[in-house]
C-alpha positions in Angstrom: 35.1 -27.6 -1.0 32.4 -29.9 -1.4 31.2 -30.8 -5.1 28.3 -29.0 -5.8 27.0 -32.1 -7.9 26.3 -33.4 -4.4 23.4 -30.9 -3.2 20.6 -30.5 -4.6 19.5 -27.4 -6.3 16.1 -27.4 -5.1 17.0 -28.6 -1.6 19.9 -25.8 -1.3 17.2 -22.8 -2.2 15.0 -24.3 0.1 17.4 -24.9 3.0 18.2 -20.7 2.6 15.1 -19.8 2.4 13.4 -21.9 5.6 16.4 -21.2 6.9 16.3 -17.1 6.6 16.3 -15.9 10.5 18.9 -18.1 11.6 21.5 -17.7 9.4 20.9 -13.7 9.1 21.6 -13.8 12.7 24.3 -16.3 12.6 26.2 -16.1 9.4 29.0 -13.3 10.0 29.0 -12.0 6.4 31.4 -10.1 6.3 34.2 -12.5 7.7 33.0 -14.6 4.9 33.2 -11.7 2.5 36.3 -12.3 0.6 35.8 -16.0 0.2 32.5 -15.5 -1.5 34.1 -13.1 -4.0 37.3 -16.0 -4.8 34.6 -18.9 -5.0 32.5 -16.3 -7.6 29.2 -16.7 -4.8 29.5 -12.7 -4.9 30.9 -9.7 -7.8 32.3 -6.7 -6.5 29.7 -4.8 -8.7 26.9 -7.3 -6.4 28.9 -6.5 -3.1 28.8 -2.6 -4.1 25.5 -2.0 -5.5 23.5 -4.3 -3.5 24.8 -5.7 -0.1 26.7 -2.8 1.3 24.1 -0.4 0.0 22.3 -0.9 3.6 23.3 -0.6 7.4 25.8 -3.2 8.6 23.4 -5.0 10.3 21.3 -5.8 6.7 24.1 -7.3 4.7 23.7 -10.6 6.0 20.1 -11.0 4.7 20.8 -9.2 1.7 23.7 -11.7 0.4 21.1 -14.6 1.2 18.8 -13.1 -0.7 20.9 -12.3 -3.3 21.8 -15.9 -3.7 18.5 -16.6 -3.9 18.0 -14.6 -6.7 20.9 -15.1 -8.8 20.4 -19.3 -7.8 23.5 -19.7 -6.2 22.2 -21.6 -3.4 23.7 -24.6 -4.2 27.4 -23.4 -4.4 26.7 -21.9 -0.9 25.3 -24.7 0.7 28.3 -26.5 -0.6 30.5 -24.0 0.3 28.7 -23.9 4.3 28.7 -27.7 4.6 32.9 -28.3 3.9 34.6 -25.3 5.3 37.8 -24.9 5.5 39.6 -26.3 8.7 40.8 -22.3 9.5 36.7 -21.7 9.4 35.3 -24.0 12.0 34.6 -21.7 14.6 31.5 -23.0 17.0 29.3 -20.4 15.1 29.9 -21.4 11.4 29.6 -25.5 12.7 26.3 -24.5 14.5 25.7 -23.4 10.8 27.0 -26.5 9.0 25.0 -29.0 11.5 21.7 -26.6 11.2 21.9 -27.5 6.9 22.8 -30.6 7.5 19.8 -31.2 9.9 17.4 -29.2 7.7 18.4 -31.0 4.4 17.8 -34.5 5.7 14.7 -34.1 7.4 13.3 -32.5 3.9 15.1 -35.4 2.4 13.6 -38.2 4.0 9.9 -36.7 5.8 6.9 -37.7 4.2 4.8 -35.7 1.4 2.4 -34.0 3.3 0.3 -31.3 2.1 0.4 -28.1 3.6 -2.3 -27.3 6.1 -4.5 -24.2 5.3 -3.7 -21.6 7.4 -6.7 -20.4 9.0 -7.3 -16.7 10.5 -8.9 -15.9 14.0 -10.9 -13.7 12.7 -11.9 -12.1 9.0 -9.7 -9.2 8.1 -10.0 -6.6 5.3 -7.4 -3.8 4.5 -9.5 -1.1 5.3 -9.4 -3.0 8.7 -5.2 -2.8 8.6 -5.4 0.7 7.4 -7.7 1.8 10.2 -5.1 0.6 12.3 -2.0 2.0 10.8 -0.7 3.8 13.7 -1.4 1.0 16.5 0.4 -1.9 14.1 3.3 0.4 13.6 3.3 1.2 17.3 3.7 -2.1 18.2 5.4 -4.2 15.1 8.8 -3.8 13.4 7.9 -4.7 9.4 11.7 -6.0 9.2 10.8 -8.8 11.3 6.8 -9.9 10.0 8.7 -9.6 6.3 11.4 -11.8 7.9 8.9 -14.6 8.7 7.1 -14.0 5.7 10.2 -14.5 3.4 11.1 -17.5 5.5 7.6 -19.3 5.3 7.8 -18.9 1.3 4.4 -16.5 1.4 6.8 -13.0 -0.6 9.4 -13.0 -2.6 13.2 -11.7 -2.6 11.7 -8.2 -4.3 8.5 -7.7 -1.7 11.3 -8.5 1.2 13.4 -5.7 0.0 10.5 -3.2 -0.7 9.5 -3.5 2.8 13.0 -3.8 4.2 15.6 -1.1 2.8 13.5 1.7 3.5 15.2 3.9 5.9 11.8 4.9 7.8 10.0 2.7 10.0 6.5 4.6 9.1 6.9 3.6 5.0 8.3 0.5 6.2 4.9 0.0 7.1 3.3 1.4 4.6 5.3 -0.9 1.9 4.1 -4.0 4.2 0.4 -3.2 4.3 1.1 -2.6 0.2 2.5 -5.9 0.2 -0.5 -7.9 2.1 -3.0 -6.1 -0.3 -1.1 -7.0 -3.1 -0.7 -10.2 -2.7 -3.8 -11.5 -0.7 -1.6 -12.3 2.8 -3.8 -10.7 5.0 -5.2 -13.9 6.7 -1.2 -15.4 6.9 -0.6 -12.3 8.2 -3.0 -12.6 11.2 -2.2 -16.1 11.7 1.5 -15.1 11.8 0.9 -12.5 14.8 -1.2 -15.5 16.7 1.9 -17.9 16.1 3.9 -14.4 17.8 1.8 -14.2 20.8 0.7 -10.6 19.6 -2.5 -11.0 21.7 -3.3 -7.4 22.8 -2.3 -6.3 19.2 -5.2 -9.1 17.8 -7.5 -8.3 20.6 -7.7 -4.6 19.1 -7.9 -5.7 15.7 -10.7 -8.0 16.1 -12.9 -5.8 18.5 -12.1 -2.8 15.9 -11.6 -0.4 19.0 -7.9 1.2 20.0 -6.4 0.2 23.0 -6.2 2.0 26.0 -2.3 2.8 26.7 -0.5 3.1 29.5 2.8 4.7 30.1 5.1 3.6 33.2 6.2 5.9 35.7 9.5 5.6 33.8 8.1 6.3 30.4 5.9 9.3 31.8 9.5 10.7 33.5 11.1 11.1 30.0 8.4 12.1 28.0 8.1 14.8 30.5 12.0 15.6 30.6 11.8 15.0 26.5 13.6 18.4 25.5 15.7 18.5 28.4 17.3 15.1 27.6 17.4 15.7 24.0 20.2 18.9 24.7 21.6 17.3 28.3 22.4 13.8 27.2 25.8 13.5 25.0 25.8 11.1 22.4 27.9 8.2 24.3 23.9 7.2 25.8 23.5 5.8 22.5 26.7 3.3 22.9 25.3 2.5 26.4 22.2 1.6 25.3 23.3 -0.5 22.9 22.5 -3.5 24.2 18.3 -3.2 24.6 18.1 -1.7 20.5 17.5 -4.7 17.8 19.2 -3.7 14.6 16.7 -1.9 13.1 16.2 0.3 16.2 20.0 1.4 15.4 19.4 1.4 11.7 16.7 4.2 12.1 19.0 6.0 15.2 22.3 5.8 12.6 20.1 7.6 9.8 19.7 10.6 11.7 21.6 13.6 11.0 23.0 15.0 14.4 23.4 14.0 17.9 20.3 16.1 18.6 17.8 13.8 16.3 20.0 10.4 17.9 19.2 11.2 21.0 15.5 12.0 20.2 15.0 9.2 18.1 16.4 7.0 20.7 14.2 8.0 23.7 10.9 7.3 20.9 12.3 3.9 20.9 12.7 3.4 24.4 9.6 4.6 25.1 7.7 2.5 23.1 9.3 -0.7 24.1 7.8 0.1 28.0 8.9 0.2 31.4 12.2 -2.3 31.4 14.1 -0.3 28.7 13.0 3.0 30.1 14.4 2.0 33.5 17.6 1.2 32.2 17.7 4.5 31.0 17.2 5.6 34.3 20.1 3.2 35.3 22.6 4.1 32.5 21.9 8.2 33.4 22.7 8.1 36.9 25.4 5.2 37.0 27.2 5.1 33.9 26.6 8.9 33.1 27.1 10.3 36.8 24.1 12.3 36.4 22.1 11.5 39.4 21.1 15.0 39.5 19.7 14.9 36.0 17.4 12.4 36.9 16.1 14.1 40.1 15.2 17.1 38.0 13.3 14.5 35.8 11.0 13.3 39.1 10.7 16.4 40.2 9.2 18.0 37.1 7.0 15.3 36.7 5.8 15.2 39.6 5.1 18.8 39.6 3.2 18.1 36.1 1.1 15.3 37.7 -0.3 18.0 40.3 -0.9 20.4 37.9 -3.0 17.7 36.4 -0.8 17.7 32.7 -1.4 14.3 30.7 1.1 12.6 28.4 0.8 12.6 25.0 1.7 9.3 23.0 5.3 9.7 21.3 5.4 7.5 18.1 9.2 6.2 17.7 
């Protein structure tokens, strides 16, 4: 392994830190995990009690925080830039070549100071707490805490006080608790412009709740919402895999029976709009075989929509 005498303290903490998002979703922890316990990066009482405390998905970010914390940056970056020749998959040199890149551009760019962020528009908290339900209808705290930790604006602790929460709504809550704290409510708007979170701003600076429509989809299994919470069997949730980030499955695994899965997952689906819903559709008639599932679902909908029946607005 490469001497640690080589990096740079600072530079290593840094490199983790700007670096958060990409190597959460690209550093395969746990194929790493015995190697960080021979090298001393990680204690079993660390692995126990504070990365495997969370879902799967989480353990990741919580061994690169945890490095952050303890200030072992610098034997990780060490370790990540000579792996050995057994390691060198195209993932872990992606890795490599990303700290490499990162470490001389800090190296060698010019001192700049920072530009001043500047809001669209003045916020207030009372403003963010009006507006609880919409920004926890529309954002996942996991990933503004993500880009917060990454731009350097909370630390290690506020990231895990918004983060290891099992439930999406004090998720929120912890977040808002965060910006309040610690003055981030004007990154925090400039943040969502940088997203492209335009309706979501466009709310929030008029002060006025936006008007929301359901697809056809959407409106079809809301309607059908207790019939497919005891006809669909819990292999949907494997199928639909594929459109659910890691937190959606987080907050899915954390139920208690197939009955609150399967309830929990159409809230989700739902709320992302009418592409995820009309895979649903896709994955109940052809994976499923249940074609005749979904015509009961037109069919009482349709009957609902003469009988003049509106929708109510599901919160995932």
């Amino acid at each position: 392994m490469q001497s640690t005498s080589r990096v740079d303290d600072c530079l290593a903490e840094l490199a983790v830190g700007r670096l958060f998002i990409f190597l959460k979703k690209t550093l395969n922890f746990e194929y790493f995990q015995d190697d960080f316990i021979q090298i001393n990066l990680l204690t079993e009482k660390e692995l126990k009690g504070y990365v495997l405390i969370v879902h799967e998905y989480f353990r990741t970010e919580k061994f690169l925080k945890l490095m952050i914390k303890k200030r072992r940056c610098k034997e990780f970056v060490a370790f990540m830039l000579e792996l050995p020749h057994h390691h060198h998959t195209f993932e872990h040199r992606h890795i490599t070549e990303e700290i490499r890149k990162f470490m001389r551009y800090e190296t060698h760019k010019a001192s700049k100071s920072s530009k001043e962020q500047i809001p669209p528009f003045p916020v207030s908290d009372e403003l963010l707490r009006k507006h609880f339900h919409l920004l926890n209808n529309v954002l996942e705290p996991r990933d503004i805490a993500d880009e917060m930790f990454q731009a350097g604006q909370i630390s290690v602790n506020d990231h895990d006080d918004i983060t290891d929460d099992l439930k999406k709504y004090n998720r929120m809550e912890n977040l808002l608790d965060v910006l309040k704290r610690k003055q981030l409510n004007a990154p925090f708007l400039c943040l969502l412009e940088s997203l492209n979170y335009t309706s979501l701003l466009e709310s929030l600076s008029t002060d006025r709740q936006p008007v929301q429509y359901l697809s056809e989809y959407a409106v079809c299994i809301q309607r059908s919402f207790t019939t497919l919470q005891t006809q669909l069997q819990e292999a949907i949730l494997t199928t639909m895999r594929h459109v659910l980030t890691g937190s959606d499955v987080s907050d899915i695994d954390r139920c208690s029976d197939r009955f609150r899965k399967i309830s929990k997952l159409m809230k989700i689906l739902i709320s992302k709009g009418h592409d995820t819903c009309e895979k649903l559709f896709g994955a109940i008639e052809r994976i499923e075989g249940r074609k005749d599932l979904i015509e009961d679902m037109i069919t009482k909908s349709a009957y609902l929509v003469r009988r003049g029946k509106s929708c109510f607005n599901i919160k995932a």
